[in-house]
C-alpha positions in Angstrom: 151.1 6.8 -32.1 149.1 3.8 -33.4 148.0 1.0 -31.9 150.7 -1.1 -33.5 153.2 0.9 -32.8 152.3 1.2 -29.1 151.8 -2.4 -29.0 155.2 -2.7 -30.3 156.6 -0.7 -27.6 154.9 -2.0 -24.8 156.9 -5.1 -26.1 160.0 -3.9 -25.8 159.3 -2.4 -22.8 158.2 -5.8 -21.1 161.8 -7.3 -22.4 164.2 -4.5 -21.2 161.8 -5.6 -17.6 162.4 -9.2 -17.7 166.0 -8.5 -18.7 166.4 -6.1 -15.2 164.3 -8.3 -13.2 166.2 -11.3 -14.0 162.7 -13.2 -15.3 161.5 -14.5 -18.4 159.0 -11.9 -20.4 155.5 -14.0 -20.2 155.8 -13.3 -16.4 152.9 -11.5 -14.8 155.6 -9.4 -13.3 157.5 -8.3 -16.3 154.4 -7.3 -18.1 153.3 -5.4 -15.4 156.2 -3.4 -15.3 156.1 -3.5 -19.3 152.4 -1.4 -18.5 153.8 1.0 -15.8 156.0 1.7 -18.3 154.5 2.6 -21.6 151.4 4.3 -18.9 154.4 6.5 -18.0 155.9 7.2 -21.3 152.1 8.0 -22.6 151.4 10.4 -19.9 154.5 12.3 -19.8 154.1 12.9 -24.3 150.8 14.0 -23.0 152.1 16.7 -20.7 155.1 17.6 -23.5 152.1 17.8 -25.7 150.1 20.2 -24.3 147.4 18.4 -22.6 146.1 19.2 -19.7 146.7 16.4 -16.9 147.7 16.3 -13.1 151.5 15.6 -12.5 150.5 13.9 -9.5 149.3 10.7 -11.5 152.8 10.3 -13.1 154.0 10.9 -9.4 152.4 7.7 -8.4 153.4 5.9 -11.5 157.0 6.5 -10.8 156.1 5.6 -7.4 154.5 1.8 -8.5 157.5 1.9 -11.0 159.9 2.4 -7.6 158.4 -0.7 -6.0 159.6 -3.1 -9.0 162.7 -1.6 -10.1 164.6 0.7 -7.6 166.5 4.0 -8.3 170.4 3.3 -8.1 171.8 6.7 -8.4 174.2 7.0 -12.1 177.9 6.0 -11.5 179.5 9.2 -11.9 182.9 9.3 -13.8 185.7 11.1 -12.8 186.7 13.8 -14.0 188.9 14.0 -17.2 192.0 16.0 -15.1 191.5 13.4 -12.9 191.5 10.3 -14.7 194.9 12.5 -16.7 196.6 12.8 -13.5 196.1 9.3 -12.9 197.2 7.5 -16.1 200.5 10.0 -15.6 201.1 8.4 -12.3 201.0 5.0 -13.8 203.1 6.0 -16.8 205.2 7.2 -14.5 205.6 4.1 -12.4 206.0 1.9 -15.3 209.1 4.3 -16.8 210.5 4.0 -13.4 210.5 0.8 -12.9 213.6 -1.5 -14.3 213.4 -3.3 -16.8 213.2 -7.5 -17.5 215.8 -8.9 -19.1 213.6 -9.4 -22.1 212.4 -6.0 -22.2 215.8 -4.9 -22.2 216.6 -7.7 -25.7 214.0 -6.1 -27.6 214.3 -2.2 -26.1 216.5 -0.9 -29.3 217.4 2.2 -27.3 219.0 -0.1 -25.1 221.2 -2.3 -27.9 218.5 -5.1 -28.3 217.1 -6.7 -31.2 213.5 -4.6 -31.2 212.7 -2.3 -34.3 213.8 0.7 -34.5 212.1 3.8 -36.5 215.0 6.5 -35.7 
């Protein structure tokens, strides 16, 4: 990578900081993270790489990292039979429930004025 490039990136990494720490990206604070960062990102291409390095250093950046911006676990979605099962249910309740007097006007089905595509 060259230096532009990587002084590209430690830019955008200093903004997506400021953005999750709330603050603007000139702060001390936001660049520092910015520098855990990229220091993390470089070591960890190093160990993909092939280079040999200890782990434990990019233990202690994630550590530093952990300080700034804390670890909230992923939201985890439901799964799809799940979220199925529930959109049935309220399909369900929606069929079951009568209808207004101005659902019933433009229901067809029902004699009202809607369009109908029999």
């Amino acid at each position: 990578m060259t230096v532009a490039a990587r002084a590209a990136r430690y830019q955008e990494l200093v903004e997506q900081a400021a953005k999750q720490l709330g603050c603007h990206p000139d702060s001390e604070l936001a660049q520092h993270v910015g520098t855990l960062r990229l220091a993390r990102e470089t070591f960890a291409a190093r160990l993909i790489s092939g280079v040999e390095c200890n782990p434990a250093d990019l233990c202690r950046l994630d550590d530093a990292l952990r300080q700034y911006l804390p670890v909230t676990p992923a939201k985890r979605s439901e799964p799809l039979h799940l979220l199925v099962a529930r959109q049935r249910k309220r399909m369900n309740e929606i069929l079951a429930r009568p209808l207004s007097e101005r659902e019933a006007m433009l229901n067809p089905r029902n004699g009202g004025i809607g369009d109908s595509y029999d």
